[in-house]
N, C-alpha and C positions, 0 to 999 in steps of 0.2 A: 794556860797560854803563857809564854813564856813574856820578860819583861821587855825584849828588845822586840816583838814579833809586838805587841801592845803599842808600842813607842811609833813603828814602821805603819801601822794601822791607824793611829789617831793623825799622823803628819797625811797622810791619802786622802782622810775623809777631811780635814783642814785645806787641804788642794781644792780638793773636791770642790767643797764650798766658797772655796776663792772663786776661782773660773765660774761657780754658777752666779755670782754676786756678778762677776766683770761682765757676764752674757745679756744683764739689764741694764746697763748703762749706755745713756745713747748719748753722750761727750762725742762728740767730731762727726757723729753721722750724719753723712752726705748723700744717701739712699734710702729710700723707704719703697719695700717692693707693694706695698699696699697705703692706702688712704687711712688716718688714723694715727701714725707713725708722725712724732716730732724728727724733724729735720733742722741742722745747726747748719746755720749762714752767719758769718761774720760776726755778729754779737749779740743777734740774735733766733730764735726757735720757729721754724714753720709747721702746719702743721696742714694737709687738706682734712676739712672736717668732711665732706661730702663731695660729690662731681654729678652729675648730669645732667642729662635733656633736659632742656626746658617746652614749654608749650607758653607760648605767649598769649593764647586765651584760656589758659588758667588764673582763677583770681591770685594764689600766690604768685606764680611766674612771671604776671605779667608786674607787678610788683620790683624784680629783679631786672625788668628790661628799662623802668624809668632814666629817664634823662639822658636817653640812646639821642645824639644827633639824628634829623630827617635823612639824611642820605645813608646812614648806619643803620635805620629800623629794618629795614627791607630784606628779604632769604631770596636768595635763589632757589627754584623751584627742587632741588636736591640738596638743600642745603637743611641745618635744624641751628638752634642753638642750643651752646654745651656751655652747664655753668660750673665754675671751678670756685668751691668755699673756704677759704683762707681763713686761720686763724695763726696770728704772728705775736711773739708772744719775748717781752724782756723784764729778764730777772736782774738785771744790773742794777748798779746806783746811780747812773746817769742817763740821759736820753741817747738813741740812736736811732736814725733814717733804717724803716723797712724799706724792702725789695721794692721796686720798683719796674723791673725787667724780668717778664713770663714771657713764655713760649713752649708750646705742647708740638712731639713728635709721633709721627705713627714708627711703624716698623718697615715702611717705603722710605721712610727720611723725611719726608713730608713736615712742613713746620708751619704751625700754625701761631696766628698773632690773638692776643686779645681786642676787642672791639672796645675806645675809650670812651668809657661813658662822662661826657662832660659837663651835663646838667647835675640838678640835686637827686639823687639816689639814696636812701640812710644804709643801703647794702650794698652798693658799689665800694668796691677796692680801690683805694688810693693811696699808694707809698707816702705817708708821714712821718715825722718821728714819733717813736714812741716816746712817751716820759719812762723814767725809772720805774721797775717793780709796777708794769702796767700792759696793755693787751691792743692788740686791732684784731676784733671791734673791740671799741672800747667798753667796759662793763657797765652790766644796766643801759647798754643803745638799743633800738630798734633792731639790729642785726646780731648782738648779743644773745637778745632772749626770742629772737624767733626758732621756726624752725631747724633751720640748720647752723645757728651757733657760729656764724663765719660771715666773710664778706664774698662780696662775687666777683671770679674775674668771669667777664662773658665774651666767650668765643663762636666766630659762626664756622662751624666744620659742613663737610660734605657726610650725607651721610652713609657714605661708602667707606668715609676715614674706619668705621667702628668695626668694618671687616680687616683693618691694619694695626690692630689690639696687642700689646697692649699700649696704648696711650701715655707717656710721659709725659710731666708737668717740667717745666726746669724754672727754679727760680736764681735768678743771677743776685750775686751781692752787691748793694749798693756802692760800695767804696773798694771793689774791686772785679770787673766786666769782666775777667777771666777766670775768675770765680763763680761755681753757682752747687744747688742743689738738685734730685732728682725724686719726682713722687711718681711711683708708676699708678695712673689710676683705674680705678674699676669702675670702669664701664661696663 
């Protein structure tokens, strides 16, 4: 082979391997077509670990439904609850405020709110700051080393939403409302 055909060949496969290196990198992404996928909000990383049904007389479940207000416990006879498991996640050297503002859409447009859980929960989701070089949940908690590795946001949907799939998470950034992310989840 000739030395310029050599030359033409190594610069391809150098390409090559550029673009497969840039095809891992998830710097600014703002979509994750599945659950698993880090997503970047403002300064720091989302992440859903898991999404689903819950059953409230499961001893886990019913676990995630703690410190629901009396007037929030309650389903409509077509309705389920659906839990969304957040793991938010900062590599900085300073603290910053997570998310705070979710909201899930069907494919009707349909926007669904989270239910506040304002009692003690160790697995309820609540925007704090994080510290520096640190996680929600935060490590070694109750929500950390359980099951699903995440905190909950718990929504009460229709369960007819799930024939309007796929389900979008949206997480808004705290320090800018016209900002946000998107997890489509699998339900």
């Amino acid at each position: 082979m000739r030395p310029g055909r050599i030359i033409i060949l190594i610069a391809i496969v150098a390409c090559a391997a550029l673009v497969a290196a840039c095809g891992g990198d998830t710097t600014n992404n703002r979509h994750a077509s599945n659950e698993g996928v880090y997503v970047d909000l403002g300064h720091l990383k989302y992440q859903v670990e898991l999404s689903r049904q819950l059953n409230p007389y499961d001893g886990e479940d019913s676990s995630y439904l703690l410190g629901l207000a009396p007037a929030d416990q309650s389903l409509g006879a077509a309705d389920t609850w659906f839990g969304v498991f957040m793991l938010a996640v900062n590599k900085h050297d300073q603290a910053y405020p997570a998310a705070h503002g979710f909201y899930i859409t069907d494919t009707q447009g349909i926007t669904y709110r989270p239910t506040p859980v304002p009692g003690a929960n160790p697995f309820a989701y609540h925007g704090t700051v994080i510290p520096p070089h640190d996680q929600l949940p935060a490590q070694g908690s109750a929500a950390d080393n359980g099951p699903t590795q995440g905190l909950v946001l718990l929504f009460k949907v229709p369960l007819a939403s799930f024939d309007n799939r796929p389900l979008v998470l949206h997480i808004t950034d705290p320090s800018n409302a016209k900002s946000e992310a998107t997890v489509e989840l699998d339900v």
